[in-house]
C-alpha positions, 0 to 999 in steps of 0.5 A: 500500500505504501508502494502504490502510494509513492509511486502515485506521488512521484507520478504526480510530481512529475506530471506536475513539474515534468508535464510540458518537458520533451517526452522523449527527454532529447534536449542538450544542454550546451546553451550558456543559459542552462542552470541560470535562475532568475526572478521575474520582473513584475510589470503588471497583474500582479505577477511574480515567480522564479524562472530556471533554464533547464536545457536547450528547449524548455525552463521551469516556473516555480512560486508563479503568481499572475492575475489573468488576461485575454490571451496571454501567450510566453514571448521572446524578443531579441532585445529589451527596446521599445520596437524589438520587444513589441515586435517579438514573438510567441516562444511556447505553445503553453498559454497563460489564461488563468489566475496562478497562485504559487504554481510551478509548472515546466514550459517547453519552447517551439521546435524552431525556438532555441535560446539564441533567439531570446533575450527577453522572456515575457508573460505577454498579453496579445491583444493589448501588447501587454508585458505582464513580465519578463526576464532578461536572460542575457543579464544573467550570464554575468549577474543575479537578477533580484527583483524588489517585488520578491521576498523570502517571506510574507504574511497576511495581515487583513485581507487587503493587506500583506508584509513581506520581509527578508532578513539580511543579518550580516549587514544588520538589516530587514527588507520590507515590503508592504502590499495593500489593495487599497485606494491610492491616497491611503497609507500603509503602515508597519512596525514594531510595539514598544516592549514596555507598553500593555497590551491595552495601549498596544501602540503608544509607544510605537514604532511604525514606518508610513508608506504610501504615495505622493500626489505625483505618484511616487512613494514615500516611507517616513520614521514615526513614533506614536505618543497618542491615539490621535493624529499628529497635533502641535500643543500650546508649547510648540511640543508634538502628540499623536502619530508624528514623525520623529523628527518633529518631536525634536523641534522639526529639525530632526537634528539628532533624529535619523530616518532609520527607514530607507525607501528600496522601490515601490510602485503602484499596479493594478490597484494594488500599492507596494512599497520596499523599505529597509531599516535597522534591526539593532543599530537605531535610534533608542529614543523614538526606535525600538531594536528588532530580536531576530530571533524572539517573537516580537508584536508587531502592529499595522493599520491602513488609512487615509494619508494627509498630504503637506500643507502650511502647518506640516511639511509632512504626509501625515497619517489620518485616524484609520478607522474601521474594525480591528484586524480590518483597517487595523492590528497587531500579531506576534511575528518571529522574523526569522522563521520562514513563513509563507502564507500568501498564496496568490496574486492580491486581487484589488476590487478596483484595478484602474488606478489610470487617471480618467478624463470625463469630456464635456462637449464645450470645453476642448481636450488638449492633446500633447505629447511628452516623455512616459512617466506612468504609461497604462500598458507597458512596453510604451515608447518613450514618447506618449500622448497626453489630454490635459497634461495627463499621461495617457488617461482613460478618455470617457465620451458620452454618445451624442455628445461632441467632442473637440480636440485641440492637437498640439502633440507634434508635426509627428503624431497624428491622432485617430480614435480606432478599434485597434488596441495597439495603434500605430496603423493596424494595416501595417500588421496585416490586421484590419480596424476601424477608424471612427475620427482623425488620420493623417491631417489631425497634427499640430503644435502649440503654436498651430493646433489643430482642431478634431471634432468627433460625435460618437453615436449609438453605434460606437462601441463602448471601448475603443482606443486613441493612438497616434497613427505613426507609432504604436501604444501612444495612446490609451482606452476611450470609454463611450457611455450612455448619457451623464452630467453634459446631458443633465445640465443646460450649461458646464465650465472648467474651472482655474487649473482645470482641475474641477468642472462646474455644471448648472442649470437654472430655473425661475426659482432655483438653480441646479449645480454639480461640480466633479473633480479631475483628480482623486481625492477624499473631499470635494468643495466649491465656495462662492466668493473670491477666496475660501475667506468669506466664502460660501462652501459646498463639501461632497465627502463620504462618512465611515459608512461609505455614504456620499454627503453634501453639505453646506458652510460659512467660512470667515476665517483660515482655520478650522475654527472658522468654517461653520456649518449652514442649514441651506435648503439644498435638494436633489443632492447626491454624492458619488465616487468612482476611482478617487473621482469625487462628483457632487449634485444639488439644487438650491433656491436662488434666494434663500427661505428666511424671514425679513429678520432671519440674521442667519450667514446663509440667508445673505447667500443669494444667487442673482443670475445677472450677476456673475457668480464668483465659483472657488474649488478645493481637495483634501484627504479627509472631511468631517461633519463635527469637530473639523480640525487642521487635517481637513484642510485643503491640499489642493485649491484653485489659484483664482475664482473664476466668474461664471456667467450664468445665464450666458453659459460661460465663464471667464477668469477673475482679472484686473480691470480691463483697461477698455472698461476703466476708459468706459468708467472715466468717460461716463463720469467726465460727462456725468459729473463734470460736462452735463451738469457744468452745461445746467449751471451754465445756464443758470447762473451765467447769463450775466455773462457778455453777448450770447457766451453763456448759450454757447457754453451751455450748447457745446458742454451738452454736445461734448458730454452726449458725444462723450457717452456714446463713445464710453457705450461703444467701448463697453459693448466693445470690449464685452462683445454684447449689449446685455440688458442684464444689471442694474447698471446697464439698467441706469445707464440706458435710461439716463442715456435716453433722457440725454438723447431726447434733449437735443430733439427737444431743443429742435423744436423748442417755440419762439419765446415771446416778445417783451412784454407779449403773453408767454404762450401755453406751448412754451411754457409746457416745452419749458417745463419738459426740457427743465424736468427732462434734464433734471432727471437726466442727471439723477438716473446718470448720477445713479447709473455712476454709483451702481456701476461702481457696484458692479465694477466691486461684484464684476472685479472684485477690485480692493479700491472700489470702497475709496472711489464710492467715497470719491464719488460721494465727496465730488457731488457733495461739493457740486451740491454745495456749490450750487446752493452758494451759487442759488443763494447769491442768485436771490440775494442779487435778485433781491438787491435788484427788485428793492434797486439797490444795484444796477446789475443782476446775476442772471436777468433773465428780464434782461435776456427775455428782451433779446430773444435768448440773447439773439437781436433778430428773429433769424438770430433767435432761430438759430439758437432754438436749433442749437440748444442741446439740454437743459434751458435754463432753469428759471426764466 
């Protein structure tokens, strides 16, 4: 019976190992190669293992990892670069379709394969020209491969989380690797529990290191030393407590303090993050370290979270609260480095592999397409120059079916772009393969300095993925994701806001106005403010609370810290919240004038939404929100630059700037005309007839004439610069209505009735004419007066301008000194008026008695005609 069964197992054991090796056992071994043994290298899928050469025609895979593809196939090339690698070539028969957990099997190369022809030993995907891994053989004649990824040990520590080490005793040191499926804003943190601490404060005292990712995607590991169960937080004396680097802990100079952690590699693939680090086991620092025994069994502990990128108060990516349950986000366990352990079996397989970024087109805002060196290309091998759409390497496209999208190509006289069914590009025709081509060819390139503009509509026929690419090289490009419908199709109106980092959607009602805002970049939070900074500002805040649920919610912020953003209870409606992949999108509808009472002093009853005024939009991104007890760790570490003025009901939108200088000329010619010609024509006539012949009627005429020619042109040079006449504020509003009172005036003087003779009987169509032009004239100057105040006013909402407050002021003191002007000059008019009724003086400051007898100053009939022709605006007040 124990026969059989050995004799079963060696079977197994060699249909195992042996299954794919010559059956005839015919294969030499005189290849260099034979006996060589290397570690793959992990490109994507998670894939990692050990390769061995085991004679001329086959080589065997042991501890063989890899999540599955479409049609996976072991490929060779004769070199490494970018145009040899993709041109290579399927060396075995054995397909790789499968998921493999800590496999070992024997490969066999093609009769016409010898080892000769390989140089690059792929795990290749063949419909995407995917490199999952490979090995470079001619690298090991001379040199052991050691890869970052591989380890001789590992643990699972939650489901989502595993540490591999491996010992390196000679030189006092252990090798690191932390591997989570988690988000990419989150931290991964490891280390070991002070030995003096209970088991009820099992991390006070602590010694971890924090990994993770910058927000440019490269990793990071700090040293930290846990002195509370909170985040890190400066006291009143300028000491530290809570989870810290060590450094801040000696003043943030970290004189003295040395990072006992050492960053080897990390990288982030299939939505899974891993990170290799070394530090000491003996030789640290005693006060914030503690010495790892190699040979005792030591508690280690470990949690996972969201990390805090720096901001102005710390320099450092800080670890929030990790929340969750234990052994989930969070734990501990007795760990002896130094027995061998191995219980992760398999690939770790992320719920959400796509950890490209995604650019979500809108019909009216145009993707900018350019190119530039490969970072972190989707789909590697790439070559060393790929596309990018919006300064972002190679994104995930995303266009909604009968919505037009427009490109505006500035990628090079090189690169051509064209939207296409071939996942590879480059023009499948010259592969002897077919594809088809839905926009762009041989005519869509451009520079910078001449772009080119593509117009593309996918509709119901496209299919749900296709590709862009170039059209002259190969994996330039990456995935289109067409889609049925989205926010373009919901709202009436969209803008990208400052950086083009958030798009604003909205669409407006009689009562109400509906607004959504999606963010371009992953983050934890979302907020948009109205107002010209975070100060004073109205915010809306989508973020997702501890049960994972997406909430809007609204603030009044008066102040930089976290003291001053109160929460509001604005009567928002319709609201939702989503995330996908990192991106935050954020919906609701709020009333145009908030639901309060005449005595209601509450911040939010003063947010009032008016349409004709343009509406200052802000944005902001951070790691982490709260719905009570905000703190510095939710501050901002991503904010726009500057607000951006929406136009609501023209459906666009312009950056906030300086006053355009057409428009300050608009602003001094109106005020020459309203507060210095016009009303200088007024009391000309009014208190100048004394003046010699008929000078007082000519400077009345020509101070009209000047100030009326004056405002046109000011008109022009508004309707110019802002390209339209929009009837819209309450100061175009002033402004029509004063410039049409200023127009009738000269019509009037046209057919202004002959004055009567002295002594004859004024007549009934003089005295109605006179009263007309009086009142006429004085209403004139009241709505321009207005029209000068509001404007000011809208040059404060329009421009947001600091010294708008000092010219209202200026504007305020020169009338007050024309008003007490013209009650001196009034005075003195009835003080000579009386004077001369009682005969005390011979000459009176405006005898209009006098200038009767003449005829408005004119000693003929045909004299007098001529000046009714002539007169422009006001006649004079008092006759």
């Amino acid at each position: 019976m124990l026969l059989h069964k050995s004799i079963l197992v060696a079977f197994l054991f060699n249909l195992l190992f042996f299954g794919y090796a010559d059956p005839d056992g015919n294969c030499d071994r005189t290849s260099n190669l034979v006996d060589l043994e290397s570690e793959f290298k992990m490109v994507q899928h998670q894939l990692r293992g050990y390769v061995k050469i085991l004679d001329d025609c086959s080589f065997r895979v042991s501890q063989f990892d890899m999540l599955s593809g479409s049609d996976v196939h072991w490929w060779g090339a004769i070199a490494s670069d970018f145009d040899n690698f993709t041109g290579g070539f399927i060396v075995s028969d054995h397909k790789l379709n499968d998921t493999y957990k800590n496999a070992s099997f024997v490969v066999r190369l093609m009769k016409n394969v010898s080892w000769d022809m390989i140089d690059v030993l792929a795990v290749w995907d063949l419909p995407t020209a995917s490199d999952f891994g490979h090995v470079l053989l001619r690298e090991l004649v001379n040199t052991t491969s050691l890869e970052p990824t591989m380890f001789e040990n590992c643990k699972v520590l939650s489901k989502n989380l595993r540490v591999r080490w491996t010992l390196n005793i000679m030189e006092d040191f252990i090798d690191i690797g932390l591997e989570a499926a988690t988000g990419i804003m989150n931290y991964m943190a490891f280390g070991w529990k002070n030995p003096n601490s209970t088991d009820s404060d099992i991390m006070i005292g602590a010694d971890v290191a924090v990994t993770g990712f910058k927000e440019d995607g490269l990793p990071f590991v700090d040293d930290f030393y846990i002195t509370k169960y909170s985040e890190c937080v400066k006291k009143s004396d300028g000491s530290v407590e809570g989870v810290c680097p060590d450094s801040v802990y000696e003043g943030g100079n970290g004189v003295g303090v040395e990072n006992n952690t050492n960053l080897i590699y990390g990288h982030r693939k299939d939505g899974v993050s891993f990170i290799r680090y070394q530090r000491p086991l003996i030789k640290v620092n005693k006060k914030y370290d503690h010495p790892v025994n190699r040979t005792a069994n030591m508690t280690v502990i470990w949690a996972m979270g969201l990390i805090k990128p720096p901001d102005s108060i710390w320099p450092y990516y800080l670890p929030q609260t990790h929340g969750g349950t234990p052994f989930e986000n969070y734990g501990y366990l007795v760990l002896n480095v130094s027995q061998h352990s191995n219980d992760c079996l398999g690939p770790m397989d992320a719920e959400d592999k796509e950890d490209q970024d995604i650019i979500i087109a809108d019909a009216k805002v145009p993707l900018v397409v350019s190119s530039a060196p490969a970072l972190h290309y989707p789909n590697p091998p790439n070559p060393e120059k790929v596309l990018y759409i919006n300064k972002k390497e190679a994104p995930v496209l995303r266009v909604e079916r009968g919505v037009p999208v427009t490109f505006s190509i500035q990628a090079g006289h090189d690169v051509a772009l064209y939207i296409t069914s071939d996942p590879i590009g480059g023009n499948a025709t010259l592969r002897n393969l077919t594809e088809t081509i839905y926009a762009g060819g041989p005519e869509a390139e451009g520079v910078q300095a001449s772009p080119t503009e593509l117009i593309w509509a996918p509709d119901r026929n496209t299919p749900d993925r296709i590709y862009y690419h170039s059209l002259y090289e190969q994996k330039m490009g990456w995935r289109v994701e067409v889609v049925d419908g989205g926010l373009s199709d919901m709202y009436n109106n969209s803008v990208v806001l400052d950086d083009q980092q958030v798009s604003f959607f909205w669409t407006l009602s009689k009562d109400s106005i509906s607004m959504a805002a999606r963010a371009e970049k992953k983050s934890g939070y979302l907020a948009i403010g109205f107002g010209t900074g975070m100060v004073k500002s109205y915010a809306y805040v989508g973020w997702f609370d501890d049960n994972g649920v997406g909430r809007v919610d609204t603030y009044w912020i008066d102040g930089k810290d976290a003291s001053s953003i109160h929460q509001t209870t604005e009567n928002l409606t319709y609201v939702r919240c989503k995330t996908e992949n990192g991106i935050i999108t954020m919906e609701f509808t709020r009333p145009l004038h908030p639901s309060c009472s005449s005595h209601d002093t509450r911040p939010e009853c003063k947010n009032i939404i008016d349409p004709t005024t343009p509406l200052k939009v802000i944005w902001a991104m951070g790691a982490t929100w709260s719905n009570e007890h905000l703190s510095d760790r939710n501050m901002h570490s991503l904010m726009s630059s500057r607000p951006i003025r929406v136009l609501l009901m023209r459906g666009s939108a312009e950056a906030e700037q300086d006053l355009l200088p057409v428009l300050a000329v608009h602003g001094v010619m109106m005020f020459l005309a309203w507060g210095v010609l016009l009303p200088g024509g007024i009391l000309a006539a009014r208190y100048a007839k004394h003046l010699k012949g008929d000078l007082w009627f000519r400077i009345h005429v020509y101070l009209q004439y000047s100030g009326l020619t004056i405002i046109l042109l000011a008109l022009l040079f508004a309707v110019g610069e802002l390209r339209g006449f929009y009837v819209s504020s309450l100061h175009v509003k002033f402004g029509i209505a004063a410039i049409l009172l200023a127009c009738i005036q000269p019509v009037n003087a046209y057919i202004r009735p002959q004055k009567s003779a002295n002594g004859e009987h004024v007549t009934s169509n003089r005295i109605i004419w006179e009263y007309f032009h009086i009142n006429v004239g004085r209403s004139a100057i009241i709505v321009g007066i207005a029209a000068l105040f509001t404007g000011m006013k809208h040059l404060g909402d329009r421009y947001g301008a600091e010294n708008i407050h000092g010219l209202n002021w200026a504007l305020v003191i020169w009338f007050i000194i024309c008003a007490l002007m013209v009650a001196y000059l009034e005075y003195r008019e009835k003080q000579i008026a009386r004077n001369h009724i009682f005969g005390r003086s011979n000459w009176v400051f405006g005898n209009l008695e006098a200038e009767d007898s003449l005829d408005l100053l004119s000693p003929s009939r045909v004299a007098a005609q001529a000046e009714s022709r002539m007169e422009v605006q006001l006649e004079p007040l008092n006759r």
